[in-house]
VMD Tcl script that draws the C-alpha trace (Angstrom):
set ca {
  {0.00 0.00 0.00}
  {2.33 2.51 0.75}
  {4.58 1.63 -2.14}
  {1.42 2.27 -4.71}
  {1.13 5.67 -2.44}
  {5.01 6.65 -3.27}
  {5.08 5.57 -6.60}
  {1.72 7.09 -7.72}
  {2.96 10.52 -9.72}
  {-0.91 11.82 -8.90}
  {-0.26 11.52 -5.00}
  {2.43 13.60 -4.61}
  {1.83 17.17 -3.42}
  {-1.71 16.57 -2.44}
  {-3.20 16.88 0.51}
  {-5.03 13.25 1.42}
  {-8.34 13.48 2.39}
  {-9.45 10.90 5.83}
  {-11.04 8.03 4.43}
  {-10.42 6.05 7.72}
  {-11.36 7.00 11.48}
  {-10.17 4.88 15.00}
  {-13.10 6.60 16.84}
  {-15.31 4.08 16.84}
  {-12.61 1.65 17.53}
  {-11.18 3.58 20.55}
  {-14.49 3.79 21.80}
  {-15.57 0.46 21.82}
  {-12.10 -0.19 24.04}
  {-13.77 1.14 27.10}
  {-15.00 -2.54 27.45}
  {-11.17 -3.42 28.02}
  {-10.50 -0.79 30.67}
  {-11.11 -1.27 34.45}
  {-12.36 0.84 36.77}
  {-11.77 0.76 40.55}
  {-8.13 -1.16 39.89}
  {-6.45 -1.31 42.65}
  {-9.24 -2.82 44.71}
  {-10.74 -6.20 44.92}
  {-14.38 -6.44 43.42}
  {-16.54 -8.43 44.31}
  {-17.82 -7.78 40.56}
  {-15.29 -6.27 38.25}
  {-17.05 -3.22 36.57}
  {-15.29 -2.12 33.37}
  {-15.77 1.29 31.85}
  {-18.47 0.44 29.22}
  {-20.25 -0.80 31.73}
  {-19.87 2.45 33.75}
  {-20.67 4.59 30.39}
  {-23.85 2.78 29.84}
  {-25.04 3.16 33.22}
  {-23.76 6.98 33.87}
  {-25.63 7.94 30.70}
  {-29.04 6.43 31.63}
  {-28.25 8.06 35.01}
  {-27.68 11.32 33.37}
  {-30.84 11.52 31.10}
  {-33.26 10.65 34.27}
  {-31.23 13.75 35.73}
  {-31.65 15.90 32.55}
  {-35.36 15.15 32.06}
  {-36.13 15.66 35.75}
  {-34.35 18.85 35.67}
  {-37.16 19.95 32.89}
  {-39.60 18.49 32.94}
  {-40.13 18.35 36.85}
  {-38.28 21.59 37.85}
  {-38.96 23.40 33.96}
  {-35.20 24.27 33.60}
  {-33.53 24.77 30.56}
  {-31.74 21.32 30.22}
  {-31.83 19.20 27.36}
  {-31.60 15.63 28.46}
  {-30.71 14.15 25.34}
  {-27.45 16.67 25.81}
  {-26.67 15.63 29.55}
  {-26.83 12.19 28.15}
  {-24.06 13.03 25.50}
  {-22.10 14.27 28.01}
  {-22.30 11.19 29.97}
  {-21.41 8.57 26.73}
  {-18.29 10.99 26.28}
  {-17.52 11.92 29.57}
  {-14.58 9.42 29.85}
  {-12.55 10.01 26.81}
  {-9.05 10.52 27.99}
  {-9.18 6.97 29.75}
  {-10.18 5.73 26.36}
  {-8.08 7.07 24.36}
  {-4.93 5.81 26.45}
  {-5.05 7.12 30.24}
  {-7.15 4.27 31.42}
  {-8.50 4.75 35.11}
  {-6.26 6.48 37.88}
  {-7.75 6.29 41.15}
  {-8.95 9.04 42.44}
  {-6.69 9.02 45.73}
  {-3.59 9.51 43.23}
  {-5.48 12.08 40.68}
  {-6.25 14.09 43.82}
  {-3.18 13.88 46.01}
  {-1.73 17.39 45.79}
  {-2.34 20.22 43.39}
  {0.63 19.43 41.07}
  {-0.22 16.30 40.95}
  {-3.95 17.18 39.59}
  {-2.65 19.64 37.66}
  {-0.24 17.14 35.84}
  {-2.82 14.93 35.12}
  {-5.78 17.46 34.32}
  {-3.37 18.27 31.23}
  {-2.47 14.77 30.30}
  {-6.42 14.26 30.11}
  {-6.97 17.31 27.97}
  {-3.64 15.88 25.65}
  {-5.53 12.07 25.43}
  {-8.71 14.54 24.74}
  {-7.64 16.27 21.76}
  {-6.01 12.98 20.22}
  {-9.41 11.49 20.77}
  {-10.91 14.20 18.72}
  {-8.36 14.19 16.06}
  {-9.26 10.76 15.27}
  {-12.67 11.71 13.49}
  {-13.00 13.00 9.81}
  {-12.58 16.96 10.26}
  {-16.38 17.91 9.24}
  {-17.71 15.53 12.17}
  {-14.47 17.31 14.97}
  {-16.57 20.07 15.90}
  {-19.67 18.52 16.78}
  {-17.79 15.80 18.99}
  {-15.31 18.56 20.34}
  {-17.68 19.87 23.11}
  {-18.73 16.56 24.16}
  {-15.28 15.16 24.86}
  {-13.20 18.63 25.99}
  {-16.08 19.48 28.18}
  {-17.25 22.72 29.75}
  {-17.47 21.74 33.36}
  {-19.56 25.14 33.99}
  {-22.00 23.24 31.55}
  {-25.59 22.55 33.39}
  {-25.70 19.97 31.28}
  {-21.93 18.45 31.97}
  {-22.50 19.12 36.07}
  {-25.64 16.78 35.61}
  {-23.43 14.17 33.99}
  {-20.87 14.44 36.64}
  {-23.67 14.56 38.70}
  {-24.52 10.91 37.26}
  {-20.98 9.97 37.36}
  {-21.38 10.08 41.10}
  {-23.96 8.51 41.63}
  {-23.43 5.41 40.03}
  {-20.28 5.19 41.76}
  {-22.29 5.47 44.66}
  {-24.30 2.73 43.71}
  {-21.09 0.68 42.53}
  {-20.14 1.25 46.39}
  {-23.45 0.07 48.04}
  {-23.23 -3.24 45.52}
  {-19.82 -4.39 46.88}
  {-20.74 -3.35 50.09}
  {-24.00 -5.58 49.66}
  {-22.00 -8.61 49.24}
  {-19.68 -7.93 52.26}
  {-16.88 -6.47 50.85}
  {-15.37 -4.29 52.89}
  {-12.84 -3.28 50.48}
  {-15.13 -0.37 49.23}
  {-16.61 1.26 52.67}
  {-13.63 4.37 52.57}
  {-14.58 4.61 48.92}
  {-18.42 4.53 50.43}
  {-18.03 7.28 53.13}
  {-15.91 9.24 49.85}
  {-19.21 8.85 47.76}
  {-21.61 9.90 50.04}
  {-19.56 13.29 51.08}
  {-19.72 14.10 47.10}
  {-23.13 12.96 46.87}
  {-24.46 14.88 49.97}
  {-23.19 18.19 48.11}
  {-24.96 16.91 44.56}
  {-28.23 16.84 46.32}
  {-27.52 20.31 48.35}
  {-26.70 22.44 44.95}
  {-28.80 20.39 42.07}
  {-32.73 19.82 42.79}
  {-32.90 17.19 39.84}
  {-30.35 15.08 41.99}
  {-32.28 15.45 45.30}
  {-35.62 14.47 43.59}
  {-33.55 11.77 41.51}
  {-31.81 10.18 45.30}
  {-35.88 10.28 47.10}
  {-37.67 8.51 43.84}
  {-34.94 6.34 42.70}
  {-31.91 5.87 44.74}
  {-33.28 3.14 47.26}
  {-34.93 1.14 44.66}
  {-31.63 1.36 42.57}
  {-30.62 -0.76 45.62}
  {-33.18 -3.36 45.96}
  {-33.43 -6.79 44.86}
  {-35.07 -8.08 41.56}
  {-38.14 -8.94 43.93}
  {-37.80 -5.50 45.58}
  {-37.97 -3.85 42.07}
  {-40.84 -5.87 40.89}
  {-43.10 -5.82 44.07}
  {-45.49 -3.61 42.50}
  {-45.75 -5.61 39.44}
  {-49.04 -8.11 39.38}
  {-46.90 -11.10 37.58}
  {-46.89 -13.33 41.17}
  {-50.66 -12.99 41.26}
  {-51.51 -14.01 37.59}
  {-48.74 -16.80 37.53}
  {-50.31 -18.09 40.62}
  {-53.93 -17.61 39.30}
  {-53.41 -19.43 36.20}
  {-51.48 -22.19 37.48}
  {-54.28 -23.12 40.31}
  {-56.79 -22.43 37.57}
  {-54.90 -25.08 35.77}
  {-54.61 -27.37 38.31}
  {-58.28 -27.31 39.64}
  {-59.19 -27.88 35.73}
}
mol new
graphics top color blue
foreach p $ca { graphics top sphere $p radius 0.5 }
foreach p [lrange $ca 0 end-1] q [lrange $ca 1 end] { graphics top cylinder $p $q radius 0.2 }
display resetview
């Protein structure tokens, strides 16, 4: 291939136009990269995993935030901002704990522009007419309503990441518990959406299958029919 490139006469001088993008590719890696990695899990949780979950989070958030509270969020935006809100681990960083990313000012510093370098890599992967759309989505403005809800989300499926472990006995994740529910408790105080989201949702988002489904009428008509049956 690039021996037909050198040799073709047409080639040279000429700008080549993108006919190929890693985006997607990059993207889909988030499946490979784990999160929490320096503790033991009870159930590994890998970014995608974390992606999916965040952005559901974050479009409950958005549409609660108008359509409960009639502010000026888009939902289907918060949830963008979710899906892309972890693009430097993708595109190379993977997951430093947040004890390390946090453990003096230089240090954060240091690693706040190492995420904005993997960032703008990211970005330069796609076809140039498609860059500016996905630029705000992946460098995001973190005085965006709309990218505080998805950090907003961010939290509180780590949260719920926290109580899961916990669930199962493993004690490995009650510092990173007590760490959640300090960020959490300051969510709730400054975003209404996240406060009505934590009353209506949160403890259910807990529960058990049968918790989750004790409002559902399935035990009655399975028994129903079956006895039915049976006295037929």
């Amino acid at each position: 291939m690039l021996l037909s490139i050198s040799n073709n006469r047409n080639f040279k001088g000429r700008k080549m136009a993108k006919t190929h993008s890693a985006f997607i590719g990059l993207m889909q890696r988030a499946r490979n990269v784990k999160r929490w990695p320096l503790m033991a899990q009870f159930q590994e949780e890998m970014l995608s995993t974390h992606i999916y979950e965040a952005s559901m989070v974050a479009h409950m958030l958005g549409a609660i935030a108008a359509d409960v509270f009639n502010e000026a969020v888009d939902p289907d935006r918060v949830a963008a901002m979710a899906i892309f809100h972890e693009g430097s681990e993708i595109a190379g960083m993977s997951d430093i704990p947040s004890p390390v990313k946090y453990h003096d000012p230089e240090t954060t510093a240091a690693i706040k522009k190492l995420e904005r370098r993997f960032e703008a890599m990211l970005i330069q992967t796609l076809p140039e007419p498609l860059q500016k759309r996905y630029q705000p989505l992946i460098e995001q403005d973190k005085d965006d309503i709309h990218v505080r809800l998805a950090k907003a989300a961010d939290v509180l499926c780590a949260y719920l990441k926290c109580d899961y472990e916990l669930s199962k006995s493993n004690s490995e994740f009650s510092n990173a518990m007590y760490e959640m529910e300090v960020q959490l408790k300051q969510y709730r105080e400054r975003f209404q959406s996240v406060e009505y989201f934590c009353k209506v949702f949160l403890e259910d988002a807990k529960g058990t299958l049968d918790e989750q489904t004790k409002d559902l009428d399935w035990v009655e008509r399975a028994n129903t029919l079956h006895l039915d049956s049976e006295q037929s």
